[in-house]
Every structure is written in structure tokens, then in C-alpha cells.
C-alpha positions as CSV (number, residue, x, y, z in Angstrom):
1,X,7.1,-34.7,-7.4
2,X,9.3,-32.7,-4.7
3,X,11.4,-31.5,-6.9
4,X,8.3,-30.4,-9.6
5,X,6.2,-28.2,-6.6
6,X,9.7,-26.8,-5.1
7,X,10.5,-25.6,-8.9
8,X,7.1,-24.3,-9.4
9,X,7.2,-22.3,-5.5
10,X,10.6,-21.0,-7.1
11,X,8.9,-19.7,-10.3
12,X,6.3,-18.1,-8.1
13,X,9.3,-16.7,-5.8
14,X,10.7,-15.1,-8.4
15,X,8.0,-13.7,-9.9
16,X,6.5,-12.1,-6.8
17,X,9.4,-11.3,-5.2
18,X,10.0,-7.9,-7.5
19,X,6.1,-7.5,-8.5
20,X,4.0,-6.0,-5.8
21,X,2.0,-8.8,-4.7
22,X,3.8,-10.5,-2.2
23,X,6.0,-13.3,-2.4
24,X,5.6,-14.8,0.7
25,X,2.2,-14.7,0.5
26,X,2.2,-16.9,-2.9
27,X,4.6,-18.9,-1.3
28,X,2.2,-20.2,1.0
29,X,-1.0,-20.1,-0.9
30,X,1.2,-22.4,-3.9
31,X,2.5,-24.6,-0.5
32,X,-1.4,-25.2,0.4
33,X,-2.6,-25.4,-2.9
34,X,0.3,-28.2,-3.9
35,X,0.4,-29.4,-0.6
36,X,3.7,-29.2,-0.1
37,X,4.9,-29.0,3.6
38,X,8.8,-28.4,4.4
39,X,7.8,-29.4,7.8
40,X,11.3,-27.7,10.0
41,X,12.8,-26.2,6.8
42,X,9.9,-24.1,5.6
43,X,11.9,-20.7,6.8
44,X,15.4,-22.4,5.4
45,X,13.9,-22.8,1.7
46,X,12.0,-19.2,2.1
47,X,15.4,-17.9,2.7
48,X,17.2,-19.9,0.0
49,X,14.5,-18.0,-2.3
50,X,15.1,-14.9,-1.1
51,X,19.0,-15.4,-1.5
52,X,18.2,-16.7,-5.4
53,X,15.6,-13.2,-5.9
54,X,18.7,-11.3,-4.3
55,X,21.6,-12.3,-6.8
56,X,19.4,-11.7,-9.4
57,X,18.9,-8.2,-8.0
58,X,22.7,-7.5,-7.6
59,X,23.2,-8.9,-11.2
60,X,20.2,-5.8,-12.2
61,X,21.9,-3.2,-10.6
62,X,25.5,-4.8,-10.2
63,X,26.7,-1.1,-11.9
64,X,24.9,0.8,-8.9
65,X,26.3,-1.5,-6.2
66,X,29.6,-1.0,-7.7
67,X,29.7,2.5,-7.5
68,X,28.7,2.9,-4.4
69,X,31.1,0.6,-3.3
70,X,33.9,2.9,-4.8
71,X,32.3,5.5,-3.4
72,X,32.0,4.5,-0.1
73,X,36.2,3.2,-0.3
74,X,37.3,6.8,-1.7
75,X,35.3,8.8,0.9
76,X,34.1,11.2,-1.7
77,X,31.0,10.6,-3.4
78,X,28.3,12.0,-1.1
79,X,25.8,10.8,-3.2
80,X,26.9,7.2,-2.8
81,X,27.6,7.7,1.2
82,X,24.2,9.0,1.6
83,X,22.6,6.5,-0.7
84,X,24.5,4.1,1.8
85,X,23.4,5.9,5.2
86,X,19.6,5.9,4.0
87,X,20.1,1.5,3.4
88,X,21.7,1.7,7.0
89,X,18.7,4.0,8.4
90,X,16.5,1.5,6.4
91,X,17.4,-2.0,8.1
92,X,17.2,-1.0,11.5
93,X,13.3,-1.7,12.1
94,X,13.4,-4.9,9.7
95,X,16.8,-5.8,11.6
96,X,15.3,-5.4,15.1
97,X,12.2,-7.7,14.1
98,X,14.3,-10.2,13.0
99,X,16.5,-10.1,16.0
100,X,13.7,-10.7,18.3
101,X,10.5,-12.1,16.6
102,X,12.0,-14.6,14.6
103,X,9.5,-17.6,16.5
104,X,6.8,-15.4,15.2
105,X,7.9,-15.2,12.2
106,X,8.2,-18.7,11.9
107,X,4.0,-18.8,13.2
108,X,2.9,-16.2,10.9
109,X,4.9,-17.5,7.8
110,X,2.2,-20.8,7.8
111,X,-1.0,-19.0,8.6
112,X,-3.1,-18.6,5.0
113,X,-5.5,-16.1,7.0
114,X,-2.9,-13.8,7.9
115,X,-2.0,-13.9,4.4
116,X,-5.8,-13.1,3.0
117,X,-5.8,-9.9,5.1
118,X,-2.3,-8.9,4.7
119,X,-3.1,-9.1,0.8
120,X,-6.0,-6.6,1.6
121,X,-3.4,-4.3,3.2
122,X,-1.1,-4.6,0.2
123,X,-3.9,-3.5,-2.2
124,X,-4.6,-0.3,-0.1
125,X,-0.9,0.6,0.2
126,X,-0.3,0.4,-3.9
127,X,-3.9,1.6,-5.0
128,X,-2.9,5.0,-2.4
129,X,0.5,4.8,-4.0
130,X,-0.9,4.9,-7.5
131,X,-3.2,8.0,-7.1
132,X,-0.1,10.0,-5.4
133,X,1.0,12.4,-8.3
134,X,3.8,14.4,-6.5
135,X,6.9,12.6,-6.6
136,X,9.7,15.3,-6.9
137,X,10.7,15.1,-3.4
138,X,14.2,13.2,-2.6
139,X,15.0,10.6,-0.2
140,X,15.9,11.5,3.8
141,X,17.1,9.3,6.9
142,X,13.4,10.4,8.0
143,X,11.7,8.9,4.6
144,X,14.2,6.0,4.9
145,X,12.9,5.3,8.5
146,X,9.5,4.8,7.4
147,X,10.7,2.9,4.5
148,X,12.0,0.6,6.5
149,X,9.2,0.6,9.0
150,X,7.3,-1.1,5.7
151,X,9.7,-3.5,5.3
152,X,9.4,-4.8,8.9
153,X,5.5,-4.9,8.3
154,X,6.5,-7.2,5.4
155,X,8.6,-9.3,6.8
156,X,6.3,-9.7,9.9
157,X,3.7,-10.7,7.7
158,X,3.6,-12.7,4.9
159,X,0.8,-11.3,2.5
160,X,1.8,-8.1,3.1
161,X,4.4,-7.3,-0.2
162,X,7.5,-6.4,0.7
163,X,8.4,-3.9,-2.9
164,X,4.7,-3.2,-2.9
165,X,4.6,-1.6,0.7
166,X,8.7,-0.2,0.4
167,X,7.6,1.4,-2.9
168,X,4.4,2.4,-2.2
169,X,5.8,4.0,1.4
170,X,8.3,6.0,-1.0
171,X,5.8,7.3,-3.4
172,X,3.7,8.3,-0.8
173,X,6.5,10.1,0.8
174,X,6.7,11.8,-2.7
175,X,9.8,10.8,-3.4
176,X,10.1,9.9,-7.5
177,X,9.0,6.6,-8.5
178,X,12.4,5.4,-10.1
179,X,14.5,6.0,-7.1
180,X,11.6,4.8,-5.0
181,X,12.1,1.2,-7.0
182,X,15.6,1.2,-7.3
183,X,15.7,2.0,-3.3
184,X,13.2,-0.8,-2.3
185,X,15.3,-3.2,-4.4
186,X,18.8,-2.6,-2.7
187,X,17.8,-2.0,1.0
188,X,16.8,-5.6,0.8
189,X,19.9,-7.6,0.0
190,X,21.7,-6.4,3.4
191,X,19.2,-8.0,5.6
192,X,18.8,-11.1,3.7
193,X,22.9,-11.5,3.4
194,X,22.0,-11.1,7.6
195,X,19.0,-13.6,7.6
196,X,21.1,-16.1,5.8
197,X,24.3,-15.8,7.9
198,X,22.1,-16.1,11.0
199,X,20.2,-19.0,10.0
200,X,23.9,-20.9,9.1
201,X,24.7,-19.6,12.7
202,X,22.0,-21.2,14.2
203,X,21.7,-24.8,12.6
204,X,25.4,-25.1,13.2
205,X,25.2,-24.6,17.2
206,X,22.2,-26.6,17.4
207,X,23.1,-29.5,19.5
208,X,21.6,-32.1,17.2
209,X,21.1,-31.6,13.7
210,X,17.4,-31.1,12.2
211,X,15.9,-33.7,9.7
212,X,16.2,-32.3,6.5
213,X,13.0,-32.8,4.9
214,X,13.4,-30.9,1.3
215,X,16.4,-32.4,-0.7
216,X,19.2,-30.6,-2.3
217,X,17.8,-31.1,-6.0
218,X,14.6,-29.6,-4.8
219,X,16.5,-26.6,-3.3
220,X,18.3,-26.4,-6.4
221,X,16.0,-26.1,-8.7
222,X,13.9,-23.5,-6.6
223,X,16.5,-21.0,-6.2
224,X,17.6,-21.7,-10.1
225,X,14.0,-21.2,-10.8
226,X,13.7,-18.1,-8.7
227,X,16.9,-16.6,-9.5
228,X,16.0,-16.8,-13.3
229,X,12.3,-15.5,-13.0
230,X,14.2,-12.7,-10.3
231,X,15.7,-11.5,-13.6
232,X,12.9,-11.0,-15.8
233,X,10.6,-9.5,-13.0
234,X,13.0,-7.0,-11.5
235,X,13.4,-5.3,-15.1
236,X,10.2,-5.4,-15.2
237,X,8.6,-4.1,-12.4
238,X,11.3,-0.5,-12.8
239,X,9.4,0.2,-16.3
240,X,5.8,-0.5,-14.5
241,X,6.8,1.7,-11.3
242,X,7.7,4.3,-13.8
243,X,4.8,4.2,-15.7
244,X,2.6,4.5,-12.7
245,X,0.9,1.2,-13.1
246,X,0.6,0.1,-9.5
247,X,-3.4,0.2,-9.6
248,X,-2.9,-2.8,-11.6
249,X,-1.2,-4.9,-8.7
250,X,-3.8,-3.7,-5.7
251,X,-6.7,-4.9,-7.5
252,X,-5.0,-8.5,-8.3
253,X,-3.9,-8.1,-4.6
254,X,-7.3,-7.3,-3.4
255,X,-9.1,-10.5,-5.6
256,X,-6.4,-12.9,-4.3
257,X,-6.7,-11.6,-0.7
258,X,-10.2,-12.1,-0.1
259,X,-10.3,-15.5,-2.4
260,X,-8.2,-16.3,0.5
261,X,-10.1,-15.5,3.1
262,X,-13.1,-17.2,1.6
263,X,-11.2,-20.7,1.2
264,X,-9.9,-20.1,4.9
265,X,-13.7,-19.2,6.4
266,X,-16.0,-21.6,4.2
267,X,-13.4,-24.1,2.2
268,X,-10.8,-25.2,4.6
């Protein structure tokens, strides 16, 4: 039965992880609903997710990564060195939160109220995002900033999507809805690279070694189930950004969020 709920949390992973609805968020609402508790390595599978959704998006847009990897070596391209600079500008808020507020994160990351009204938040952000018409300005360390301001909001609170707010930030900033996705997708895969090499870091110069309470076929199949669904989603949600379809996600967002809330106030 482990290994049935932790493939079904990856399916929801990757599913939500590239749709604007929050992947976190579903993480824990599928957890409570399943009732399936990783007790110490709740964060350790959340990341192992994360990593799954993130090969999936280098596989996407493994032509894009590549060329600004050649452009970065030759020291020509300035689109590609820009591009790069605004990732860099991009990490620095998510970066700092998870430098410092990590125990937090941990608190927040099991609290199915916080994710109610975070939901709430995420339908405001994309159902603003979706009435914003201009989107013919270009991206700027300044935009890339508040970007990544989102993203720390995100990953400070689970509920609160992590695409949906990025994207919605960027279209707000009126910067056009394609690079806005394509943006939100690849300033991601730095900090989770980080949040991965950190946690390894930490477990290994811990002086006694944590129970591990999810087995390794259960890890497996969520990040195969993730890292599958990853796929499908990410091409997805580019031809929905483009098509200006966001409205879509803040009302689901909205209806889950304050379900939520209701099973949290009257049903818990």
C-alpha cells in the first residue's frame, strides 16, 4: 500500500508541479486524504519529486539549456549571458529562505490550513494574471527580482503555486507569456540542484542516521511517476500560458482552497 499512495503523490507531483495549482499543496492534501505520513522524510520525498519534475523539465527544454550553456563557455551570446544573470538575480530571495528558514519550511510544509489560504492567494495571482493584456515588455534584473520574490512566497508556503505565482508575477510585469513560462520553468532547476545537494550534506553529517520510514521502491516509483507526468504537463502548460488560459486554474484554485479550509474548520 506504500508503494500504491507514494506512486499516486508522484502522479499528483507531476501533474501540479508545471500546472498552476500548486504542487505542494496537493502533495499534502493527497498525504491527508491517503493518510500517508513520511514521518522525518516528508521534506526528503518532496525533494526527490521535485528532482523527478526537474529532469523532466531539462529533457523539455534540454535545447535551451544547451545553448545557453555554449553561450555562457564562448562569452558571446548576450542573450544567453543575460538569460543567465536574470536565473542568478532570480534565486537570490528563494536561495536566502532556504538558507535560513528551512525549520519553517519543514512546519508549514504539514499544515493543510496554510495550504487552504495559500490556494486562495494562488487563485488571485493567476485570475490578475489572466486579465493582464499587455505583455510586450522584456525581462530585467528588476522583473527577475520580483520573480524570484514569488518563488520564495512559494516555497515558503505550500499552497501557494510555485509556476502559477512565477508566471503570473511575469505577466503582470508585462513581460510576454511564452518567455514568462519558459522563464518560471528554468529558474527552478538551480535551486532544487541546491536543495538537493544540501539535504545530502546534511543527513551525511548528522551524527546518527534518521529512520528511514519511506522505502526505496516507494521512492522509486514516485519520482518515475512524477518524472513521466513532469513530461506531459510541462508541454502542456507552455500551449495553455500561450493561449491565455490561466482563468481556468484560479478558479480550480479558488474551489480547492476553500474545500480546504472547510475540512480544516468543520471536518478535521
Amino acid at each position: 500500500m506504500e508503494e500504491l499512495k507514494a506512486l499516486i503523490v508522484g502522479i499528483v507531483q507531476g501533474f501540479t508541479e508545471f500546472l498552476p495549482v500548486s504542487s505542494s499543496g496537493h502533495i499534502v492534501i493527497a498525504q491527508e486524504l491517503l493518510g500517508l505520513d513520511f514521518g522525518e522524510e516528508n521534506l526528503t520525498f518532496a525533494i526527490i519529486l521535485h528532482c523527478a519534475t526537474a529532469l523532466s523539465t531539462i529533457v523539455v527544454f534540454r535545447h535551451d539549456i544547451w545553448n545557453i550553456i555554449k553561450g555562457l563557455v564562448a562569452f558571446k551570446d548576450k542573450n544567453a549571458m543575460g538569460f543567465a544573470l536574470y536565473v542568478v538575480v532570480s534565486m537570490i530571495p528563494a536561495a536566502v529562505a532556504g538558507l535560513f528558514f528551512l525549520e519553517q519550511l519543514e512546519t508549514l510544509f504539514s499544515n493543510l490550513r496554510v495550504v487552504g489560504f495559500s490556494l486562495l492567494i494562488t487563485a488571485l495571482l493567476l485570475y490578475f494574471a489572466d486579465r493582464q493584456t499587455d505583455n510586450t515588455g522584456q525581462l530585467s534584473a528588476t522583473k527577475s527580482f520580483f520573480i524570484g520574490l514569488a518563488q520564495m512566497m512559494a516555497a515558503i508556503l505550500p499552497g501557494l503555486s510555485r509556476s502559477g505565482s512565477t508566471i503570473a508575477t511575469a505577466v503582470i510585469l508585462k513581460i510576454d507569456r511564452t518567455v514568462a513560462a519558459r522563464f518560471s520553468f528554468l529558474m527552478v532547476l538551480p535551486l532544487i540542484l541546491g536543495a538537493t545537494l544540501k539535504k545530502i550534506f546534511d543527513s551525511s553529517g548528522s551524527a546518527s542516521p534518521s529512520t528511514q520510514t519511506v522505502s526505496v521502491a516507494a521512492l522509486a516509483l514516485g519520482f518515475l511517476a512524477a518524472f513521466i507526468c513532469g513530461l506531459i504537463a510541462c508541454k502542456w502548460m507552455i500551449a495553455l500560458v500561450k493561449q491565455a488560459k490561466l482563468a481556468y486554474f484560479s478558479y480550480y484554485c479558488a474551489l480547492v482552497g476553500f474545500g480546504v479550509l472547510v475540512y480544516t474548520f468543520i471536518g478535521a
